[in-house]
LUMVEXVO-334687 format. One record per residue (C-alpha): residue number from 0; chain; x negated, y, z. Coordinates in nm, 3 decimals, decimal comma, m for minus. Each point is the difference from the previous one (the first is absolute). Layout:
<rs>
R    i  ch       c1       c2       c3
R  NUM   A        X        Y        Z
...
</rs>
This chain:
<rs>
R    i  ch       c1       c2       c3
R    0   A   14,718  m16,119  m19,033
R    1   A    0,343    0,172    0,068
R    2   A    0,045   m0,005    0,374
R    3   A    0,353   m0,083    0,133
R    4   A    0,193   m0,036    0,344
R    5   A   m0,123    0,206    0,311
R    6   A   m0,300    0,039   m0,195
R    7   A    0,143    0,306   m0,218
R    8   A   m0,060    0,219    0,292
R    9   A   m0,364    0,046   m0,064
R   10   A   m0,123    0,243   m0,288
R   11   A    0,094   m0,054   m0,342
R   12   A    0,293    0,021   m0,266
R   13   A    0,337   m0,096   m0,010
R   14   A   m0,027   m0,283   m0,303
R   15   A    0,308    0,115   m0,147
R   16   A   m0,223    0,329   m0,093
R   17   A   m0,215   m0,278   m0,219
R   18   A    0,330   m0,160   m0,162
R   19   A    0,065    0,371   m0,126
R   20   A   m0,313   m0,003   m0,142
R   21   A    0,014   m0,298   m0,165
R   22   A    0,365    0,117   m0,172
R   23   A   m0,111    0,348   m0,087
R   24   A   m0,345   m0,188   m0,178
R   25   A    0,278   m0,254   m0,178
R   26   A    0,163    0,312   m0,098
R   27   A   m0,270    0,097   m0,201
R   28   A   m0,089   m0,286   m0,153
R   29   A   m0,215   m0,172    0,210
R   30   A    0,007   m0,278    0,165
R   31   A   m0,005   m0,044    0,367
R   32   A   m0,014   m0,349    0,065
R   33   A   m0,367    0,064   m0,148
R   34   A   m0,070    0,238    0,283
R   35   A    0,145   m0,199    0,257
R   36   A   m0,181   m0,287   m0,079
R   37   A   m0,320    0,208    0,017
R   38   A    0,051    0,156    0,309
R   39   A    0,113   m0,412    0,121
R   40   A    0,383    0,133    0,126
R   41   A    0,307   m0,120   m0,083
R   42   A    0,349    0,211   m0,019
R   43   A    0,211   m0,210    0,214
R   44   A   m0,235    0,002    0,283
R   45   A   m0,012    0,387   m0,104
R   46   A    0,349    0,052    0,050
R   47   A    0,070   m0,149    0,324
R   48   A    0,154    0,275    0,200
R   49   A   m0,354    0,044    0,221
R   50   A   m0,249   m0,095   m0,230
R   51   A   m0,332    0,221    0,006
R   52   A   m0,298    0,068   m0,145
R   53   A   m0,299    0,115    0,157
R   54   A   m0,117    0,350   m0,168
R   55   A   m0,285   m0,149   m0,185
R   56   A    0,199   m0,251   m0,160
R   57   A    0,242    0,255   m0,112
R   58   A   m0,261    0,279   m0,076
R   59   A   m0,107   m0,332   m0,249
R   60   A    0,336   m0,060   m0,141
R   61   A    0,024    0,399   m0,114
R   62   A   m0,347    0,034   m0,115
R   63   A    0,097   m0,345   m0,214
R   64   A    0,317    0,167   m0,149
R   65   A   m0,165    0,311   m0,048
R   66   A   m0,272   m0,180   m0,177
R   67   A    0,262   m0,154   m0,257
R   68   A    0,236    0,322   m0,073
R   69   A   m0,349    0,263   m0,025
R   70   A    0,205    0,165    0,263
R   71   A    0,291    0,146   m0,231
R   72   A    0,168    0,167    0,272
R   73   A    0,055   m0,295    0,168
R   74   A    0,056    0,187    0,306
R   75   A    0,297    0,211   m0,097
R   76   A    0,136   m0,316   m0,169
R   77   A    0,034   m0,240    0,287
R   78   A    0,124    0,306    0,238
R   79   A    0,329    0,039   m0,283
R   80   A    0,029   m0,397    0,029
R   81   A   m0,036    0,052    0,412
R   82   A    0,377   m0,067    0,197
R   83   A    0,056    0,180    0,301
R   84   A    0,139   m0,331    0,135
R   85   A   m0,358   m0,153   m0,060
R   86   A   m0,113    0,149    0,320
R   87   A    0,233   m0,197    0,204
R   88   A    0,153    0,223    0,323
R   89   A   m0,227    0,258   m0,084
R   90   A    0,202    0,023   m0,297
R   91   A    0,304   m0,034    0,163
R   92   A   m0,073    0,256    0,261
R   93   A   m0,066    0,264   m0,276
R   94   A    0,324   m0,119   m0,179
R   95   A    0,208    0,077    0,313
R   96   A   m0,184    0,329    0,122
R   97   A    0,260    0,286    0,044
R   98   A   m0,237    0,252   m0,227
R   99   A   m0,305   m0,060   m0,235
R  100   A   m0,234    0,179    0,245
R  101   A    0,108   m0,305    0,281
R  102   A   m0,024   m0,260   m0,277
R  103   A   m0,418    0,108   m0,077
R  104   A   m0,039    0,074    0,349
R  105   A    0,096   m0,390    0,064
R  106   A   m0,196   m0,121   m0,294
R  107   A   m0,322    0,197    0,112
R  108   A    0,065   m0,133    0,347
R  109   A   m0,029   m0,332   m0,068
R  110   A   m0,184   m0,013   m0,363
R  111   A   m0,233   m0,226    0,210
R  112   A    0,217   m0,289   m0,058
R  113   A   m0,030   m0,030   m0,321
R  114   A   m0,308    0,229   m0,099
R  115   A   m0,265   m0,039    0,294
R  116   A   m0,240    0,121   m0,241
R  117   A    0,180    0,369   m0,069
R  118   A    0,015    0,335    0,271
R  119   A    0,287    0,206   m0,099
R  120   A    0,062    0,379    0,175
R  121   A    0,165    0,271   m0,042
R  122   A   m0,078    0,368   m0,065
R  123   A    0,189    0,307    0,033
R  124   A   m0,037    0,224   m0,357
R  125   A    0,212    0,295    0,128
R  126   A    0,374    0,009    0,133
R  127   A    0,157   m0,133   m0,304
R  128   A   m0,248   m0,321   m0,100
R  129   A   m0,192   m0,283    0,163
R  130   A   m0,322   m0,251   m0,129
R  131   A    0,098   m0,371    0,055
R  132   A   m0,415   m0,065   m0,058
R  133   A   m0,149   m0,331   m0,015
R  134   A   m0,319   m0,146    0,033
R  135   A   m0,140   m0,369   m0,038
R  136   A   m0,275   m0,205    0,158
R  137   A   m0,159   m0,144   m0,314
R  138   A   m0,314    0,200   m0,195
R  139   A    0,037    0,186   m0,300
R  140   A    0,048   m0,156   m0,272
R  141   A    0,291   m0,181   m0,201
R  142   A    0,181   m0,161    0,277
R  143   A    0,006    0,281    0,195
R  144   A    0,133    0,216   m0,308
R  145   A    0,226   m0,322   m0,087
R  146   A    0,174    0,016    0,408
R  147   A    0,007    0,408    0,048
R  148   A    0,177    0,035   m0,338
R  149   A    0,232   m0,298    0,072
R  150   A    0,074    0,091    0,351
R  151   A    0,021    0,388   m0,070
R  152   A    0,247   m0,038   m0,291
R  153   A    0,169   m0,267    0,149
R  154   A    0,098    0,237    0,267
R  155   A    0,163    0,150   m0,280
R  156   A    0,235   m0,314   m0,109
R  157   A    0,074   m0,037    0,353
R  158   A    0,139    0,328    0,020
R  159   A    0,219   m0,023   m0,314
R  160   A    0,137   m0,361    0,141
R  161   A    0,080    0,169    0,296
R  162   A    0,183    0,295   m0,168
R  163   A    0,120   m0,231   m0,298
R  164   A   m0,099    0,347   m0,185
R  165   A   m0,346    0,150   m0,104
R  166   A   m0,138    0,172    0,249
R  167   A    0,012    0,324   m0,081
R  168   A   m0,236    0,238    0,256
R  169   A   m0,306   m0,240   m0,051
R  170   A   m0,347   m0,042   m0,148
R  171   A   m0,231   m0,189    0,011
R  172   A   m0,403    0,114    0,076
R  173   A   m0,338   m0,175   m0,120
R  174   A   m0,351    0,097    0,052
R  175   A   m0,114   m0,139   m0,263
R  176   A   m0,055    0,101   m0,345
R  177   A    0,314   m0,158   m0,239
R  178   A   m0,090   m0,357   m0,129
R  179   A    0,054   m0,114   m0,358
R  180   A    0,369   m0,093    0,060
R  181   A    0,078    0,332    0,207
R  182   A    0,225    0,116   m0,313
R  183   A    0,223   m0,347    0,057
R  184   A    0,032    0,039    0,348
R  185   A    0,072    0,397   m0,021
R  186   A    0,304   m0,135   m0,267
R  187   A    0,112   m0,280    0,223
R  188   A   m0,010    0,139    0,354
R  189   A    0,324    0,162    0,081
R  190   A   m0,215    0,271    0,190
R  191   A   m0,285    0,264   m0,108
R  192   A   m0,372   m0,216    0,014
R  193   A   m0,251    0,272    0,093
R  194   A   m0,384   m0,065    0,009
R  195   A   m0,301    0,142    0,113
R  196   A    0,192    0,068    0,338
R  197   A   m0,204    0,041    0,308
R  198   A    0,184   m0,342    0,172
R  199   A    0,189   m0,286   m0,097
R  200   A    0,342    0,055    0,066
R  201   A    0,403    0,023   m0,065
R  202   A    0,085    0,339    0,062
R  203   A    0,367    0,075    0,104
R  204   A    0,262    0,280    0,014
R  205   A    0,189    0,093    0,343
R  206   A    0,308   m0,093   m0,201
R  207   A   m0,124   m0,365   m0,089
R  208   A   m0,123   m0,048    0,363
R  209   A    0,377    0,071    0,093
R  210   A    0,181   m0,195   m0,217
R  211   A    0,249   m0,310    0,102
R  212   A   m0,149   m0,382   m0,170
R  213   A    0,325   m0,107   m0,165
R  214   A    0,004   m0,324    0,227
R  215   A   m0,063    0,187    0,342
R  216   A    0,158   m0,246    0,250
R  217   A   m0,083    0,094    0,350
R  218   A    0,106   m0,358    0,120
R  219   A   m0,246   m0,150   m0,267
R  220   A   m0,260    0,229    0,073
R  221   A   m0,043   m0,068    0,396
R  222   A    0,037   m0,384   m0,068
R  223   A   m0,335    0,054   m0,270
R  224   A   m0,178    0,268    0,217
R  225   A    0,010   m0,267    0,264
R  226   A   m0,139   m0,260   m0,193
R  227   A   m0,283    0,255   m0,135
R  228   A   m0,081    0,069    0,387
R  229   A   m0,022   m0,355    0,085
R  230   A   m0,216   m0,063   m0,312
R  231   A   m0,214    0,288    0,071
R  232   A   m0,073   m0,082    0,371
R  233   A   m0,111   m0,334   m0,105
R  234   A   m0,190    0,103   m0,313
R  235   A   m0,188    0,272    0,239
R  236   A   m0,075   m0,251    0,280
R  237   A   m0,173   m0,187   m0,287
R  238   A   m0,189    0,233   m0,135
R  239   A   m0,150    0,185    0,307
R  240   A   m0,049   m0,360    0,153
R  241   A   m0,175   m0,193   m0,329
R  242   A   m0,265    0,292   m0,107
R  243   A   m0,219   m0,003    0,263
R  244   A   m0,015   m0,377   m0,060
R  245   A   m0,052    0,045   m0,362
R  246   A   m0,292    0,235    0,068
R  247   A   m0,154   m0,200    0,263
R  248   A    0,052   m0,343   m0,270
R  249   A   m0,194    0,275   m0,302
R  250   A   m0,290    0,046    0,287
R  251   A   m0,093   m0,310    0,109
R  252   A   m0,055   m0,144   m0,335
R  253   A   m0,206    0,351   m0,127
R  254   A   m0,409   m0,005    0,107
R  255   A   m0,110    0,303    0,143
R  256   A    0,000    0,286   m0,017
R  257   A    0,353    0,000    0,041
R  258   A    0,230    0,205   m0,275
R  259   A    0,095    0,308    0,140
R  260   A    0,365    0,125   m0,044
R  261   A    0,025    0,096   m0,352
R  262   A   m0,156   m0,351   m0,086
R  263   A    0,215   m0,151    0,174
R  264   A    0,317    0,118   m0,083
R  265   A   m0,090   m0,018   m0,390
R  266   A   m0,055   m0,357    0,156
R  267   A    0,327   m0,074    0,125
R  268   A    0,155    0,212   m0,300
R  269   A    0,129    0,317    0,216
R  270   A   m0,044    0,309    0,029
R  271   A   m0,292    0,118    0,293
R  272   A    0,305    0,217    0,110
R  273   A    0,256   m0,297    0,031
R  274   A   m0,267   m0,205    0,127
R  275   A   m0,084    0,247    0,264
R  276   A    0,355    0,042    0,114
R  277   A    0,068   m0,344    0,009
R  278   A   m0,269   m0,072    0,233
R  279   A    0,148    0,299    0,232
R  280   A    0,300   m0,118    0,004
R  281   A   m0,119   m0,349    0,139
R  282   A   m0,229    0,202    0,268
R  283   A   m0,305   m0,055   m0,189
R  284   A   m0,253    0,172   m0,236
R  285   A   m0,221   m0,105   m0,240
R  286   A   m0,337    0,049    0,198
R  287   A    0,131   m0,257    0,298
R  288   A    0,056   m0,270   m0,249
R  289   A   m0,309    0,065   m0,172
R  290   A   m0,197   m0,050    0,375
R  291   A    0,133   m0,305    0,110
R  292   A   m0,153   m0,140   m0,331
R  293   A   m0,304    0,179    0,011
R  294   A   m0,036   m0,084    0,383
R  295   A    0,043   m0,368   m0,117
R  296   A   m0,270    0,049   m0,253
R  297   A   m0,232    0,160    0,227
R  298   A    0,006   m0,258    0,243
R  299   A   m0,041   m0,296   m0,259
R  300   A   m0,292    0,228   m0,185
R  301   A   m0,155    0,071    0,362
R  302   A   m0,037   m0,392    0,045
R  303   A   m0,237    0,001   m0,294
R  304   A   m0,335    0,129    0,222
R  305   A   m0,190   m0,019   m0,314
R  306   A    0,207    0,336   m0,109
R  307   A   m0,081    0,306    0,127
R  308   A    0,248    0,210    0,175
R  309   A   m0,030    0,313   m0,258
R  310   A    0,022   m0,293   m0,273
R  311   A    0,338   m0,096    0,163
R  312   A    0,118    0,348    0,023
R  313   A   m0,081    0,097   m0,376
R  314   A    0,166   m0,299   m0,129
R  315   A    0,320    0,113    0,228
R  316   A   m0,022    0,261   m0,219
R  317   A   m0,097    0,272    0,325
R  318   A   m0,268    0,273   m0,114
R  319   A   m0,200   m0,044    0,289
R  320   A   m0,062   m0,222    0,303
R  321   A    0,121    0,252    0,229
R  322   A    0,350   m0,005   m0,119
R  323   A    0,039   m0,372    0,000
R  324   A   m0,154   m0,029    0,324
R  325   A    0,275    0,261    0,124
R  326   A    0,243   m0,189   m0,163
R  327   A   m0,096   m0,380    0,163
R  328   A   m0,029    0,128    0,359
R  329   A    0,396    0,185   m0,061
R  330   A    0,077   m0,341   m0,128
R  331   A   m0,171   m0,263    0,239
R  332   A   m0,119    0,211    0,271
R  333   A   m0,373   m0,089   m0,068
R  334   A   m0,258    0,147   m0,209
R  335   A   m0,122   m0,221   m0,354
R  336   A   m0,298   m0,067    0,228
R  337   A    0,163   m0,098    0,286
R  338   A    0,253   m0,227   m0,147
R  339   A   m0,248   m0,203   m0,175
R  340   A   m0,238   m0,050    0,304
R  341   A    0,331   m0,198    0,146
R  342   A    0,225    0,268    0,171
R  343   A    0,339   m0,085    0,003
R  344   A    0,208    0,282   m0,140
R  345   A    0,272    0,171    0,221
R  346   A    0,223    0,106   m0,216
R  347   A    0,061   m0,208   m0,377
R  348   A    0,263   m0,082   m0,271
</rs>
């Protein structure tokens, strides 16, 4: 299900990302309508301006593609087909930047509209270089080798669309070992491809950094950098707003004991850190969502009198009775014992 309208400002992937795919897959002699039929989308609905797809639906779609080209630097090959116009004003806004180091800057800044699923920083190598390094929510494995290696060397194309020349002052950084194509993508990469590097990263000269984009338009760049900002207040307000929902939606439906972060955010396919942060960010943490669900399933296990409170504390997943019984009376106000002999709770969710 692409998801369309308002909706596009929860998680998930601009569709046009998946219409790439699909053309880069056609490119090599595939074809796509077979994939899109598997994964039940269609391209029109795909290309309307705020189509989306949730992240498991397009963590589906590369693992599908993957699965048909046995990788074959599929990566490297859809970043080369990538347009810096694709990214709509975030593409603009790096178009219209007075120097390369403003047009990343703005591209890291609000990556989150169009890649909610990467973290992008920057490190300082010295006076004279800095690490543009990336890092992506999804596990190892293909897809996650399939997005850094798009998203790192697509960096790359960015930069020589913004310089309309290769940039010179660059390279690119994997951790990895080289895969089976790594001599292709050495010959077609207009910058050194270095592996076995301790991060994932474009690495770039002071001189680079302080170059002028041959379409710097300081006119056209506040009119995108507003839209950005406007996008990016709305997109945030989303995202801090819907997780704690989303976790609370993951809990009810789980039986005890409850998941604890980790699970849960291999659940909700994020990273414990993002998951963690988001949940800050909206006031919360993890632990107060997962009491008002235990609380709830105390009180509907406590009913049951044929249960035993240490039964109803083990299955809560609590090591000892102790502990639980701490936990209900910071909850209710009452004691296991007293709540079920009819006291009526002072406090409650």
């Amino acid at each position: 299900m692409v998801i369309s309208g308002r909706a596009w400002l929860t998680p998930g992937v601009p569709g046009i990302y998946v219409v790439l795919l699909c053309d880069v897959l056609a490119e090599l002699g595939h074809d796509p309508a077979s994939l899109l039929r598997e994964l039940g989308l269609h391209r029109q609905e795909l290309l309307a301006p705020e189509s989306r797809l949730p992240l498991d639906r397009a963590n589906a779609a590369a693992e599908a593609a993957l699965a048909r080209v046995d990788e074959a630097g599929l990566g490297f090959r859809y970043a080369r087909a990538m347009r810096i116009t694709l990214h709509g004003p975030v593409g603009l806004l790096a178009l219209s930047c007075p120097s390369i180091d403003d047009g990343l800057e703005a591209a890291r800044r609000y990556l989150g509209l169009r890649a909610p699923f990467l973290n992008v920083w920057r490190d300082s190598l010295g006076e004279n270089r800095q690490a543009l390094c990336l890092r992506t929510d999804f596990g190892p494995g293909p897809v996650r080798n399939f997005v850094i290696e798009a998203m790192v060397i697509g960096f790359v194309y960015m930069l020589e669309q913004l310089m309309e020349a290769s940039p010179g002052g660059a390279e690119v950084h994997f951790q990895g070992p080289p895969p089976a194509h790594a001599a292709a993508l050495r010959g077609t990469v207009p910058v050194p491809v270095r592996y076995d590097q301790p991060r994932d990263a474009l690495i770039l000269s002071r001189e680079l950094l302080a170059a002028r984009p041959r379409l710097a338009d300081p006119q056209a760049e506040a009119l995108a950098r507003e839209q950005c900002e406007l996008e990016f207040r709305r997109w945030r307000a989303t995202q801090e707003g819907a997780m704690p929902e989303r976790v609370r939606a993951a809990l009810r439906d789980q039986a005890p004991p409850l998941p604890d972060l980790a699970g849960m955010a291999e659940r909700l396919a994020v990273s414990p850190r993002t998951l963690k942060r988001r949940l800050h960010q909206a006031g919360l943490s993890y632990r107060e969502l997962q009491d008002e669900v235990r609380y709830r399933q105390a009180r509907e296990m406590l009913a049951d009198r044929d249960q035993r409170i240490s039964e109803v504390a083990y299955a809560l997943g609590y090591n000892d009775v102790a502990n639980f019984s701490r936990a209900f009376k910071r909850w209710s106000g009452l004691s296991p014992t007293e709540y079920r002999v009819g006291g009526v709770p002072t406090g409650g969710r």
